[in-house]
Backbone as XML, in Angstrom:
<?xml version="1.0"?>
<chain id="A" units="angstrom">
  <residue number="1" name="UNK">
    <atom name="N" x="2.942" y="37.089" z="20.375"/>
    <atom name="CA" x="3.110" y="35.651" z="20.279"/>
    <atom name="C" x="1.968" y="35.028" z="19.484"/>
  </residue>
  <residue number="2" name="UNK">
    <atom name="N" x="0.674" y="35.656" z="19.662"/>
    <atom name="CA" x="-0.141" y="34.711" z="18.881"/>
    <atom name="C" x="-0.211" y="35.477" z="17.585"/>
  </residue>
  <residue number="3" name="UNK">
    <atom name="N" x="-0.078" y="36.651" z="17.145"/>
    <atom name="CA" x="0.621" y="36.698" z="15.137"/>
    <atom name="C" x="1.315" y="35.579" z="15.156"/>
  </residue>
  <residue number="4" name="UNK">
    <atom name="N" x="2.900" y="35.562" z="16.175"/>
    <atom name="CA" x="3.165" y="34.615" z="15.128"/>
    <atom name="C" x="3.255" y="32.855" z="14.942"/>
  </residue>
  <residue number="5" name="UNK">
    <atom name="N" x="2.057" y="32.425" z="16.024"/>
    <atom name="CA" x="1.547" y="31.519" z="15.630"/>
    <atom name="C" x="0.239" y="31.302" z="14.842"/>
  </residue>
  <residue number="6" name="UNK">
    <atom name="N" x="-0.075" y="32.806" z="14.739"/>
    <atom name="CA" x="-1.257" y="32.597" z="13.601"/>
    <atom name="C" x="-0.605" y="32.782" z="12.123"/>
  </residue>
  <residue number="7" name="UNK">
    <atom name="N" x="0.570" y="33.674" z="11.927"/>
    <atom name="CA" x="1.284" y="33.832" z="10.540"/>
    <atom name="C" x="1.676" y="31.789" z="10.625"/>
  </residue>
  <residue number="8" name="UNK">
    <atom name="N" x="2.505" y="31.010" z="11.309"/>
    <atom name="CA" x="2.902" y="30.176" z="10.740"/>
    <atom name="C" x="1.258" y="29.266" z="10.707"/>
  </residue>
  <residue number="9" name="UNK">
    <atom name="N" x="0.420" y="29.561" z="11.547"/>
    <atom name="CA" x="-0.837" y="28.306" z="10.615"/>
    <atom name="C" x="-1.307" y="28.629" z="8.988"/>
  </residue>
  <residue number="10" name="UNK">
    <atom name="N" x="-0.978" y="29.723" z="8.790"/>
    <atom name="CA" x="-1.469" y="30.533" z="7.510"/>
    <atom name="C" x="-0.279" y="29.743" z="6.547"/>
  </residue>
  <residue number="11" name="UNK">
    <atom name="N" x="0.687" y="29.941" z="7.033"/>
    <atom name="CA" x="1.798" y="29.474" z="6.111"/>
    <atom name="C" x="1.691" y="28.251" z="5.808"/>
  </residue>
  <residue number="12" name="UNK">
    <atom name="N" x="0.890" y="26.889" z="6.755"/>
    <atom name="CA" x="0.836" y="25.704" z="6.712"/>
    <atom name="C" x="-0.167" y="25.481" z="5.665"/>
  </residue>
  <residue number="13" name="UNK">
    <atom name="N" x="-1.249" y="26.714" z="5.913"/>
    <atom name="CA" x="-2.875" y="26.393" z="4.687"/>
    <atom name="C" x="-2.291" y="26.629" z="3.954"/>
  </residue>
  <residue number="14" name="UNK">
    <atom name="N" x="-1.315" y="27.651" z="3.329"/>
    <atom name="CA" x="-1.064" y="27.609" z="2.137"/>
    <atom name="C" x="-0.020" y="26.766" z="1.551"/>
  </residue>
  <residue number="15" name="UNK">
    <atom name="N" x="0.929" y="26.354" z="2.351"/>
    <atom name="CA" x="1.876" y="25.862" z="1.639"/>
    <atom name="C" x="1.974" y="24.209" z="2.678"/>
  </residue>
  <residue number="16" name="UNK">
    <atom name="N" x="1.251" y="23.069" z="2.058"/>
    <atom name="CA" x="0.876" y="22.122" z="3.432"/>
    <atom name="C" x="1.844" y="20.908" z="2.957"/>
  </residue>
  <residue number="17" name="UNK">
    <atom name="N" x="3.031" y="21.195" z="2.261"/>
    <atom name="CA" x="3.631" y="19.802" z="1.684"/>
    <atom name="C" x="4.544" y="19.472" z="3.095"/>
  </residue>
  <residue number="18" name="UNK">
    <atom name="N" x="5.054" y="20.128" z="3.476"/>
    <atom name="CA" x="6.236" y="20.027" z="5.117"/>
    <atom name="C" x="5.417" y="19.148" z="6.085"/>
  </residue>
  <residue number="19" name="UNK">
    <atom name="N" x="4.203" y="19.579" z="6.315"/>
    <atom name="CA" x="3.348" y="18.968" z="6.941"/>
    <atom name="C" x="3.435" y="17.797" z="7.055"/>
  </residue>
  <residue number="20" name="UNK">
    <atom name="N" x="3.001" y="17.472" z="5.566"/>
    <atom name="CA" x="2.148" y="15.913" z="5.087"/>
    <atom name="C" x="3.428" y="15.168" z="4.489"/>
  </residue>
  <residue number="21" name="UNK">
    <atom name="N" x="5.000" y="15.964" z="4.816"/>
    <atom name="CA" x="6.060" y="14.803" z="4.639"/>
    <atom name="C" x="6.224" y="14.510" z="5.853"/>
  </residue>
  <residue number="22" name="UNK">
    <atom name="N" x="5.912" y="15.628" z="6.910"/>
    <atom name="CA" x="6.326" y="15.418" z="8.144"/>
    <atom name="C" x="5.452" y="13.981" z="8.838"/>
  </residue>
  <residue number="23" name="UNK">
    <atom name="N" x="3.971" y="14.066" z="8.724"/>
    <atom name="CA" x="3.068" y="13.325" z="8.974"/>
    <atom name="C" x="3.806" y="12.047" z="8.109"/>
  </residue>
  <residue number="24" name="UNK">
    <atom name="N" x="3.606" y="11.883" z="7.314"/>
    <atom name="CA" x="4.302" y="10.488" z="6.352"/>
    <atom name="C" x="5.386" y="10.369" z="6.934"/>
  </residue>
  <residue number="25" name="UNK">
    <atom name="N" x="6.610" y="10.728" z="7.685"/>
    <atom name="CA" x="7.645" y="10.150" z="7.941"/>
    <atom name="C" x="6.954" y="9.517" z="9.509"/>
  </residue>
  <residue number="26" name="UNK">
    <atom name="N" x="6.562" y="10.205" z="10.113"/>
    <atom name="CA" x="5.901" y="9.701" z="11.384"/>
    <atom name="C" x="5.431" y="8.676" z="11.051"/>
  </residue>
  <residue number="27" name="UNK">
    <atom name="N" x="4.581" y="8.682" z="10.105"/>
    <atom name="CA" x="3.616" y="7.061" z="9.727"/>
    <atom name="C" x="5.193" y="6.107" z="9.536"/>
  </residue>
  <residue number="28" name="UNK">
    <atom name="N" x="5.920" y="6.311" z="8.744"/>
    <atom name="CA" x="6.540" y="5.632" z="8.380"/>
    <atom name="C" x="7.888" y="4.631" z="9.720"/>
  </residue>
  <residue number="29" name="UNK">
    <atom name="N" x="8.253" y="6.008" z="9.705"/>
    <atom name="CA" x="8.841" y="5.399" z="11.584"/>
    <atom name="C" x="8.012" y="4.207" z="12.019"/>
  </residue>
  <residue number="30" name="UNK">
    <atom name="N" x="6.727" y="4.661" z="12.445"/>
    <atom name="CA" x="5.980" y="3.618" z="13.173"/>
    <atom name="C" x="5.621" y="1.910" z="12.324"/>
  </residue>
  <residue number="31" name="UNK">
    <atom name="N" x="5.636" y="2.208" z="10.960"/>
    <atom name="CA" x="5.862" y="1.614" z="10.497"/>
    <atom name="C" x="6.861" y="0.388" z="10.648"/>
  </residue>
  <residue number="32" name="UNK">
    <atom name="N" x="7.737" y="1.041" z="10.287"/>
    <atom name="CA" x="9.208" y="0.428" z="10.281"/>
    <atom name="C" x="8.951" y="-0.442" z="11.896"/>
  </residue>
  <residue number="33" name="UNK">
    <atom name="N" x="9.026" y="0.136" z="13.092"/>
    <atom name="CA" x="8.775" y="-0.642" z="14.177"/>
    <atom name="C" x="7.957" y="-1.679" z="14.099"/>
  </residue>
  <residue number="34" name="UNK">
    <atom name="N" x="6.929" y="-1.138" z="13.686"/>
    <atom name="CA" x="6.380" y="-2.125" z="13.641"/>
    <atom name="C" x="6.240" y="-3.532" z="13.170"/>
  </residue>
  <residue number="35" name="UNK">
    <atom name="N" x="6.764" y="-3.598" z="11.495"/>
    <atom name="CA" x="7.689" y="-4.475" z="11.230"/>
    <atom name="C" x="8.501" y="-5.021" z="11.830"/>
  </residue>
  <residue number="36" name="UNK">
    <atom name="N" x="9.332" y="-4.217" z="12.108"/>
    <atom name="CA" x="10.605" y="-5.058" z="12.296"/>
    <atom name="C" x="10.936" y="-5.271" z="14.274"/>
  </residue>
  <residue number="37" name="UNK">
    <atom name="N" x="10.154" y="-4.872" z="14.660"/>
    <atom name="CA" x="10.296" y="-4.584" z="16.270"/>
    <atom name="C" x="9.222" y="-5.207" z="17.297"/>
  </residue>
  <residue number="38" name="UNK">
    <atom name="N" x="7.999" y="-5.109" z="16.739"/>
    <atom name="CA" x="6.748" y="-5.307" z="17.189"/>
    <atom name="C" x="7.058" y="-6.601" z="16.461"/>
  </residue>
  <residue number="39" name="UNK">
    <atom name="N" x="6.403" y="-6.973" z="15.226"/>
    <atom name="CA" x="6.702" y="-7.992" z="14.142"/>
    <atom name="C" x="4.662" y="-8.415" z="14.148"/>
  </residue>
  <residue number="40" name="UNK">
    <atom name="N" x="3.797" y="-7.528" z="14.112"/>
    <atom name="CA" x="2.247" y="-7.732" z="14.175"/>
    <atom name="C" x="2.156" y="-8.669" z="12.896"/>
  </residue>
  <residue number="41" name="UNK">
    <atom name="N" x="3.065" y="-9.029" z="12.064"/>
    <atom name="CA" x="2.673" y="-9.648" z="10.941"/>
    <atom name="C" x="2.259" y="-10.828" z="11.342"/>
  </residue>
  <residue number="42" name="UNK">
    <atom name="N" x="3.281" y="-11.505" z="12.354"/>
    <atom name="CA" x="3.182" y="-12.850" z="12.820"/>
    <atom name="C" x="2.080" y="-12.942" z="14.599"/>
  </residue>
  <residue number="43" name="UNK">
    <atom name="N" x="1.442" y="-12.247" z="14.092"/>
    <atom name="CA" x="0.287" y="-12.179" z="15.346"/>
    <atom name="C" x="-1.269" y="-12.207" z="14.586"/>
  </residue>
  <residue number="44" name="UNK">
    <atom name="N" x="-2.422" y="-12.656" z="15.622"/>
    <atom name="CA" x="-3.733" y="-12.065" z="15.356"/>
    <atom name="C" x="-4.106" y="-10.864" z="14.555"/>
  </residue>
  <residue number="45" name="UNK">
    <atom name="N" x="-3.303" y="-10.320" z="14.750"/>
    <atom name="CA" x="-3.683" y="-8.881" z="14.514"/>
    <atom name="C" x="-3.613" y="-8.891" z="12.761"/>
  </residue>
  <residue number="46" name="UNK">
    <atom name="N" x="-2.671" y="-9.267" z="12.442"/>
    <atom name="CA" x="-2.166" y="-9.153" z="11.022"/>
    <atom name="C" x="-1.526" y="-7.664" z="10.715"/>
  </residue>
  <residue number="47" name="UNK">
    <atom name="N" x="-0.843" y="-7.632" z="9.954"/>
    <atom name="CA" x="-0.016" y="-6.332" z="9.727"/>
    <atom name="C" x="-0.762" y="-5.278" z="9.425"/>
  </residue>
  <residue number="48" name="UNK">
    <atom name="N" x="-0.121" y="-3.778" z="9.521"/>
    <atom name="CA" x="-0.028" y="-2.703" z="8.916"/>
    <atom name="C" x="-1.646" y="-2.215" z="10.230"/>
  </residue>
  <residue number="49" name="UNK">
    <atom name="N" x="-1.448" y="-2.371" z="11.484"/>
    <atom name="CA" x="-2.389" y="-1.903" z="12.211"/>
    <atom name="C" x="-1.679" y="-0.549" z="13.402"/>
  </residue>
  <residue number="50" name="UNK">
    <atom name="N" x="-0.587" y="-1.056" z="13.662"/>
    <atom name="CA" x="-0.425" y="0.397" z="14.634"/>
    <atom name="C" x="0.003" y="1.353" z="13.802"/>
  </residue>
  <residue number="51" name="UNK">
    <atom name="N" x="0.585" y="1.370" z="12.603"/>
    <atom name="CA" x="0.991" y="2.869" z="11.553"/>
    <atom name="C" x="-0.289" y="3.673" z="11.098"/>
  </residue>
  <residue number="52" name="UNK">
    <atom name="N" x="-1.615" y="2.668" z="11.065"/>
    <atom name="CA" x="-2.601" y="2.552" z="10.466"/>
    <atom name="C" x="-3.135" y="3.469" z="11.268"/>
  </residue>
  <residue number="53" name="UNK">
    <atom name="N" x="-3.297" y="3.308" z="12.598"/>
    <atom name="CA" x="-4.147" y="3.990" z="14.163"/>
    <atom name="C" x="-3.016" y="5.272" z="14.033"/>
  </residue>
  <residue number="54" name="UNK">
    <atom name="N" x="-1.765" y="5.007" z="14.408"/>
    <atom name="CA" x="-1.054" y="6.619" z="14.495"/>
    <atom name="C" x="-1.466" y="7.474" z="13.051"/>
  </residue>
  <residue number="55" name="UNK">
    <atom name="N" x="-1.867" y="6.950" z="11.697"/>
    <atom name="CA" x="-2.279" y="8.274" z="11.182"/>
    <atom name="C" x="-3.574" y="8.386" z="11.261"/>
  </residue>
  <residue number="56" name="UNK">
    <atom name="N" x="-4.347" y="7.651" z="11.618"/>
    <atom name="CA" x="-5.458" y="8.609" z="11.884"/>
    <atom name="C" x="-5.799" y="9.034" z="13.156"/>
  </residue>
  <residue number="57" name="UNK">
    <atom name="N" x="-4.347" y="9.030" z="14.176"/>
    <atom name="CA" x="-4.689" y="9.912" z="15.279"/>
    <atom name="C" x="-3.597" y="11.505" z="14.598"/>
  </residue>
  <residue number="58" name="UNK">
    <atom name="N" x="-2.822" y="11.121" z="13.970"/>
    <atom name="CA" x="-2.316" y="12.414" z="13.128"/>
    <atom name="C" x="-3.006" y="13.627" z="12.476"/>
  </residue>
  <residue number="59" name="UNK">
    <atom name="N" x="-3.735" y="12.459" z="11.794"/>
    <atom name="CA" x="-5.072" y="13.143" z="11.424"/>
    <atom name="C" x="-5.879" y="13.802" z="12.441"/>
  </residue>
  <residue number="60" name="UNK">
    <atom name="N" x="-6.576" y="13.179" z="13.495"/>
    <atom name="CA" x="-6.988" y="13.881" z="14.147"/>
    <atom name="C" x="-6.449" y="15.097" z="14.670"/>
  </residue>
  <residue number="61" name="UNK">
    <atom name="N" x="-5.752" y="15.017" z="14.775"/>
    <atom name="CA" x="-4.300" y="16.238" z="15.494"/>
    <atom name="C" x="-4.659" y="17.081" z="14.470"/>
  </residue>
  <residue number="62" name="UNK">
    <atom name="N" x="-3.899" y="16.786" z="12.588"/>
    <atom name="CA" x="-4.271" y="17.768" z="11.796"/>
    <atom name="C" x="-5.726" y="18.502" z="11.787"/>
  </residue>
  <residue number="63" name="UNK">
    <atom name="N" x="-6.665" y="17.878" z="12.104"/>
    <atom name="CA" x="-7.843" y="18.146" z="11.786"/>
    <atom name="C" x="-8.194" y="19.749" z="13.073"/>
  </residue>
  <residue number="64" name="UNK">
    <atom name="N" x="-7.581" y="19.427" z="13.986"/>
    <atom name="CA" x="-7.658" y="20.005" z="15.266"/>
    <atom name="C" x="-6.444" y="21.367" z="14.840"/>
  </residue>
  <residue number="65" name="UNK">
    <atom name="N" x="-5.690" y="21.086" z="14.155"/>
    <atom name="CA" x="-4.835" y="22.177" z="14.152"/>
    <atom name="C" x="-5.230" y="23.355" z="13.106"/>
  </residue>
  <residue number="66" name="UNK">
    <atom name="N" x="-5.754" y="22.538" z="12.052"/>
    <atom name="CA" x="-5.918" y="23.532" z="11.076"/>
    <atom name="C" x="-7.873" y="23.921" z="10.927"/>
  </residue>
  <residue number="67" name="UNK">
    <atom name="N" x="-8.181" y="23.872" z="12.126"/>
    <atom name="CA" x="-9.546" y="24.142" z="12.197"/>
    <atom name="C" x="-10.875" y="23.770" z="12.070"/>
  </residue>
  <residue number="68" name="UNK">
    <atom name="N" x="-10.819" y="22.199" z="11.302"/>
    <atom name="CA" x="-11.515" y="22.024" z="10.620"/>
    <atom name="C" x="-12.518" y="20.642" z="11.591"/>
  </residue>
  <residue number="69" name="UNK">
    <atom name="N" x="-13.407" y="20.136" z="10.981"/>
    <atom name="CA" x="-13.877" y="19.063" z="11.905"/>
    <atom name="C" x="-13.989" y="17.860" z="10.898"/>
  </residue>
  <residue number="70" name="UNK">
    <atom name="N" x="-14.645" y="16.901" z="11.683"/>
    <atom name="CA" x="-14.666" y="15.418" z="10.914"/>
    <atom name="C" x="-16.075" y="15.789" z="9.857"/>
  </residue>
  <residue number="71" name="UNK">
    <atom name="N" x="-17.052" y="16.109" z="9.910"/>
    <atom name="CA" x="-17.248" y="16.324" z="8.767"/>
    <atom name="C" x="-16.796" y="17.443" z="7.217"/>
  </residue>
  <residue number="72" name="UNK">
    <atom name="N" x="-15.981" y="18.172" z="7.789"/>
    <atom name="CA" x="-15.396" y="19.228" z="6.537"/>
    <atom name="C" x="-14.624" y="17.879" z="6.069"/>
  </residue>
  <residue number="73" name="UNK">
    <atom name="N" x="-14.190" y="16.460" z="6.579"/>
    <atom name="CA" x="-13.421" y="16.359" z="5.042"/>
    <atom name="C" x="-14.154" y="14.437" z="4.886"/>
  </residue>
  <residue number="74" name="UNK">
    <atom name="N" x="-15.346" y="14.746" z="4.936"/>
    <atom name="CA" x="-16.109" y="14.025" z="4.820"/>
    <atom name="C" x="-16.545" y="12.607" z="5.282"/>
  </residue>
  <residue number="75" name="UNK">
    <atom name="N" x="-16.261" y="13.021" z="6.728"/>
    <atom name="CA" x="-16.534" y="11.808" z="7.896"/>
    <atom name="C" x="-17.313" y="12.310" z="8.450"/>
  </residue>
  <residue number="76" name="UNK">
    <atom name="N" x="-18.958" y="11.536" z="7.702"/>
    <atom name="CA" x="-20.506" y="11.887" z="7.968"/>
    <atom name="C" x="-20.855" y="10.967" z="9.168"/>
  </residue>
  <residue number="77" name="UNK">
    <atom name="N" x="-21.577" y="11.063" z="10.115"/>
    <atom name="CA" x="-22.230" y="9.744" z="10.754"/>
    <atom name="C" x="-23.570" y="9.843" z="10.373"/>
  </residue>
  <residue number="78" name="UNK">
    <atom name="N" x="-23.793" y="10.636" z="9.404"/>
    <atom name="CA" x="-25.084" y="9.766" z="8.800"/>
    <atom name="C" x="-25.024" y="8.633" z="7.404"/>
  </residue>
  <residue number="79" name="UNK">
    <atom name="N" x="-23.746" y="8.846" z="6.839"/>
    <atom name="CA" x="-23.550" y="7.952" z="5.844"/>
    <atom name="C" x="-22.697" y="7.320" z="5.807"/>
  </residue>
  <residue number="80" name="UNK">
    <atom name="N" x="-22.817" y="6.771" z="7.979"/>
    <atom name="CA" x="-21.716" y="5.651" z="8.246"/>
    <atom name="C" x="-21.880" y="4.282" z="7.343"/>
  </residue>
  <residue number="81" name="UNK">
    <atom name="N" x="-23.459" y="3.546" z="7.637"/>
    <atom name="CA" x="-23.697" y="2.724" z="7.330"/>
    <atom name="C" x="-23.814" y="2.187" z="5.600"/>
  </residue>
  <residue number="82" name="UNK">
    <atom name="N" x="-24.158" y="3.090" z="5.219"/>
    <atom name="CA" x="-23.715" y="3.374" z="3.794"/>
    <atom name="C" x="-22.357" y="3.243" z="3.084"/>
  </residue>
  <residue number="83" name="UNK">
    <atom name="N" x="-21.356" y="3.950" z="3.620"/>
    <atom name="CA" x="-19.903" y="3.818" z="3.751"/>
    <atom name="C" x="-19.715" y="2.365" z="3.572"/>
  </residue>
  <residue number="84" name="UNK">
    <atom name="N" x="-19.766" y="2.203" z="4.940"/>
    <atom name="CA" x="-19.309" y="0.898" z="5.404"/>
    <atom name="C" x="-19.612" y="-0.609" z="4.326"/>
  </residue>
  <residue number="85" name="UNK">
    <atom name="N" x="-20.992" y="-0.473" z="3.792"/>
    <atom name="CA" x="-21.398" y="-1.226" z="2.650"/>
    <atom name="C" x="-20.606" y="-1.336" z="1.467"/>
  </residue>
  <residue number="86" name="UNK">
    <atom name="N" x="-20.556" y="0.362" z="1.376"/>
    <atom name="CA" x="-19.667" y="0.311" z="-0.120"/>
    <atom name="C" x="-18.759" y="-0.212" z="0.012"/>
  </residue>
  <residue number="87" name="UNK">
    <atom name="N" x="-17.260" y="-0.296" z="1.163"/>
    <atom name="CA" x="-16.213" y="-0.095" z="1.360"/>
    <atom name="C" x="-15.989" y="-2.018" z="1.686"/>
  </residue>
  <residue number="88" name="UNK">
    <atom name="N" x="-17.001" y="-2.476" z="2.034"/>
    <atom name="CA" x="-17.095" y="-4.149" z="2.177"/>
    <atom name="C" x="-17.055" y="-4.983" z="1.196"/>
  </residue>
  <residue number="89" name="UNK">
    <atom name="N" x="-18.362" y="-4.051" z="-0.266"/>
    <atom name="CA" x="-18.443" y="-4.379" z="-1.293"/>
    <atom name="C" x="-17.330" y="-4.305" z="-2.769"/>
  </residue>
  <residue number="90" name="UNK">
    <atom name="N" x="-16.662" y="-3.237" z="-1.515"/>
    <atom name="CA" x="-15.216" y="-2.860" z="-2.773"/>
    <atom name="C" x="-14.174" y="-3.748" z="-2.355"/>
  </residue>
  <residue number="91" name="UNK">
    <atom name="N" x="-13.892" y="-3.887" z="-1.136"/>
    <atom name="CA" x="-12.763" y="-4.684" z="-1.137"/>
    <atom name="C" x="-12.974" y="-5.935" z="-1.124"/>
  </residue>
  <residue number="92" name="UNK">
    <atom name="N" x="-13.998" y="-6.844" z="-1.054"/>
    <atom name="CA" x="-14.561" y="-8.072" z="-1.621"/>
    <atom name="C" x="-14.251" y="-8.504" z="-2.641"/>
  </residue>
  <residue number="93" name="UNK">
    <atom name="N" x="-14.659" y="-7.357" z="-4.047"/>
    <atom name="CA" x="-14.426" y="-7.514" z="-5.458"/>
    <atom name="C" x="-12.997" y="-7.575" z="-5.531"/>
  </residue>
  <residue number="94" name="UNK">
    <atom name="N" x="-11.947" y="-6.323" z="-5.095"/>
    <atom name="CA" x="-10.579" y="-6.389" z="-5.074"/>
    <atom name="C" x="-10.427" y="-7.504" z="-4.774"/>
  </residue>
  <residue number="95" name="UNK">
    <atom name="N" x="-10.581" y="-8.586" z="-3.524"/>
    <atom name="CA" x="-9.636" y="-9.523" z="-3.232"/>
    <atom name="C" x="-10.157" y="-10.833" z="-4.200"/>
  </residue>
  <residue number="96" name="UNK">
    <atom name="N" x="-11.449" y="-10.750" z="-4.872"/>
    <atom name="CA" x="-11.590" y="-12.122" z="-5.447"/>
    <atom name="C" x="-10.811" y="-11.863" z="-6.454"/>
  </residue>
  <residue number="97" name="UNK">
    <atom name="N" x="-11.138" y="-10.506" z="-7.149"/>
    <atom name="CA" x="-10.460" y="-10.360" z="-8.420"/>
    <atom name="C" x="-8.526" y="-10.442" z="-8.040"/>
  </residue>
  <residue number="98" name="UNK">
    <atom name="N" x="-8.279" y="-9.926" z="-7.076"/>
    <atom name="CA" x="-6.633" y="-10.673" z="-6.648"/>
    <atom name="C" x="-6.641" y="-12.071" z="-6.875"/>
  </residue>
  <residue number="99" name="UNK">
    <atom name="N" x="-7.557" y="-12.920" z="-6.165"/>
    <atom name="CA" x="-7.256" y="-13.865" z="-5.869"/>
    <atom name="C" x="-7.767" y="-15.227" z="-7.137"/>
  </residue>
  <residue number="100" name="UNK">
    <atom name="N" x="-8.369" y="-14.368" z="-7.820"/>
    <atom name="CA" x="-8.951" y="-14.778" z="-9.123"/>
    <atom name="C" x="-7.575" y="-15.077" z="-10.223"/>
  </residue>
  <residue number="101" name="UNK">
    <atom name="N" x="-6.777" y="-13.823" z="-10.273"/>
    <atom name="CA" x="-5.421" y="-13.812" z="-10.648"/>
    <atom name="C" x="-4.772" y="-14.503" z="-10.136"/>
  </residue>
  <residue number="102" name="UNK">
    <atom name="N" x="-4.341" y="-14.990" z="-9.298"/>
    <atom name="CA" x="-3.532" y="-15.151" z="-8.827"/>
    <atom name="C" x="-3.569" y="-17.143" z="-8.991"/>
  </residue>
  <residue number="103" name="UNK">
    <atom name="N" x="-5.141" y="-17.119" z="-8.990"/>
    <atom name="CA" x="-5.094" y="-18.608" z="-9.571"/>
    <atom name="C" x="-4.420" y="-18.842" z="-10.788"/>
  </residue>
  <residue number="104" name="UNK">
    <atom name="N" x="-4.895" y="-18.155" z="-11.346"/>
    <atom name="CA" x="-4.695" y="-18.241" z="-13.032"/>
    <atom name="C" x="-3.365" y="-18.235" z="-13.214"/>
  </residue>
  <residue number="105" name="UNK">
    <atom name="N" x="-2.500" y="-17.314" z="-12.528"/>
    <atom name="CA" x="-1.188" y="-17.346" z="-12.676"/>
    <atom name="C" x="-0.344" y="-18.972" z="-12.015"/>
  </residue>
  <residue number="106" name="UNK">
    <atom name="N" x="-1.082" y="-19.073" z="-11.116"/>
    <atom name="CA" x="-0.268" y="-20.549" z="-10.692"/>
    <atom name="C" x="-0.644" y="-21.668" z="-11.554"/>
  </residue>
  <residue number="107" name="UNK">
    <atom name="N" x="-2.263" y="-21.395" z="-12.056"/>
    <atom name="CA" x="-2.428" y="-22.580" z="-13.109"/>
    <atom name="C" x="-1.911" y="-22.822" z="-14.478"/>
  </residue>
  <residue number="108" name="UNK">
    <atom name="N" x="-1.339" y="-21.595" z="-14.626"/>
    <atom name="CA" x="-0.424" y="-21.326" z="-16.133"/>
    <atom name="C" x="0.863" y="-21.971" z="-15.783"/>
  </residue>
  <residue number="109" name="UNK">
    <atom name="N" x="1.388" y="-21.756" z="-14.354"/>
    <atom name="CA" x="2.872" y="-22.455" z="-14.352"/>
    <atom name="C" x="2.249" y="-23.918" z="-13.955"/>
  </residue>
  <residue number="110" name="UNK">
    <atom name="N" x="1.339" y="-24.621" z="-13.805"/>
    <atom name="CA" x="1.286" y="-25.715" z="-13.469"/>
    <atom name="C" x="0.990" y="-25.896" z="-12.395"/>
  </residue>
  <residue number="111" name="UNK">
    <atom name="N" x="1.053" y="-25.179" z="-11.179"/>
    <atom name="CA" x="0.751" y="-25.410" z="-9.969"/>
    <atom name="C" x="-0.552" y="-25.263" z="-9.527"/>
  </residue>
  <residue number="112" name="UNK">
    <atom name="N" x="-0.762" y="-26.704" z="-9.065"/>
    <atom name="CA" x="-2.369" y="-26.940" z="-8.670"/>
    <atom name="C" x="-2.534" y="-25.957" z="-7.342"/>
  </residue>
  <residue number="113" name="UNK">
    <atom name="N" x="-3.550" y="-24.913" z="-7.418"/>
    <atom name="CA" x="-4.177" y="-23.712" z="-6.757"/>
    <atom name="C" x="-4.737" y="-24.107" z="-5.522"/>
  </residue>
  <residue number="114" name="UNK">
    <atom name="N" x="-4.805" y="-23.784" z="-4.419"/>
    <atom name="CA" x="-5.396" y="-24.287" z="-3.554"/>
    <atom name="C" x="-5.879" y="-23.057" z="-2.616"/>
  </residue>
  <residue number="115" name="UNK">
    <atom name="N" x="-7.155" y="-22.928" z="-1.444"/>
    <atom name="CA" x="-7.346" y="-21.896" z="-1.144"/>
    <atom name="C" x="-6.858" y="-22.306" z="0.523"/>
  </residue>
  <residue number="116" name="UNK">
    <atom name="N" x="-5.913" y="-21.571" z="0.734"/>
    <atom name="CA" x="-5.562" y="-21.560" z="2.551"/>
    <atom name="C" x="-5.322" y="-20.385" z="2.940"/>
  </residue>
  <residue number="117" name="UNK">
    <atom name="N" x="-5.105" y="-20.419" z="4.088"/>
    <atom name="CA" x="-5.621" y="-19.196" z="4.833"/>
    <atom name="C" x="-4.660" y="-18.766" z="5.562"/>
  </residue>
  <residue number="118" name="UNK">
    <atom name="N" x="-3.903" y="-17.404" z="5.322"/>
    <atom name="CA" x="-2.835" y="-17.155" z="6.570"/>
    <atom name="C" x="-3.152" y="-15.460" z="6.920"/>
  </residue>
  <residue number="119" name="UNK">
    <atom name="N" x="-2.232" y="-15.511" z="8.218"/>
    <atom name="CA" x="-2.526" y="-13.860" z="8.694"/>
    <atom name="C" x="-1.856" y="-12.748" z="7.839"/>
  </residue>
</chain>
């Protein structure tokens, strides 16, 4: 019994696409609920948070199955705080530069731009 659960983990390292459609349809399921069932869009929370938590408890699962730990795929806790800087400083730039566009585009059709705030 354990060949041949060690032949099919071998089969997964090498060949890992079944996996990671399998994992993506899971995300996606939860997804979908979540949308359309839960509806987190129209809450505090703001969208795309429980698909978000089930894959990286998937992940964890993968991480646990195929041997490996949180730092082999490069989740340091010494270069949390570091991380965290970059990752503040990147999506900062993304959203002005969105939202930079996005003026420009309403001020080209005429529509006076205004900045408000929704979830």
């Amino acid at each position: 019994m354990y060949t041949e659960n060690n032949n099919n983990m071998c089969n997964i390292q090498k060949n890992p696409i079944m996996f990671i459609w399998f994992f993506y349809a899971v995300c996606f399921v939860f997804r979908a609920v979540e949308y359309f069932v839960v509806r987190t869009d129209q809450g505090i929370i703001g969208e795309a948070f429980i698909h978000k938590l089930t894959g990286i408890g998937l992940l964890a699962i993968a991480i646990h199955i195929w041997g490996y730990k949180w730092r082999d795929i490069v989740f340091r806790a010494d270069n949390t705080s570091k991380g965290i800087c970059y990752d503040l400083l990147f999506g900062s730039a993304v959203c002005a530069i969105a939202y930079a566009v996005e003026m420009f585009i309403n001020q080209s059709a005429g529509n006076m731009p205004s900045l408000e705030r929704y979830v």
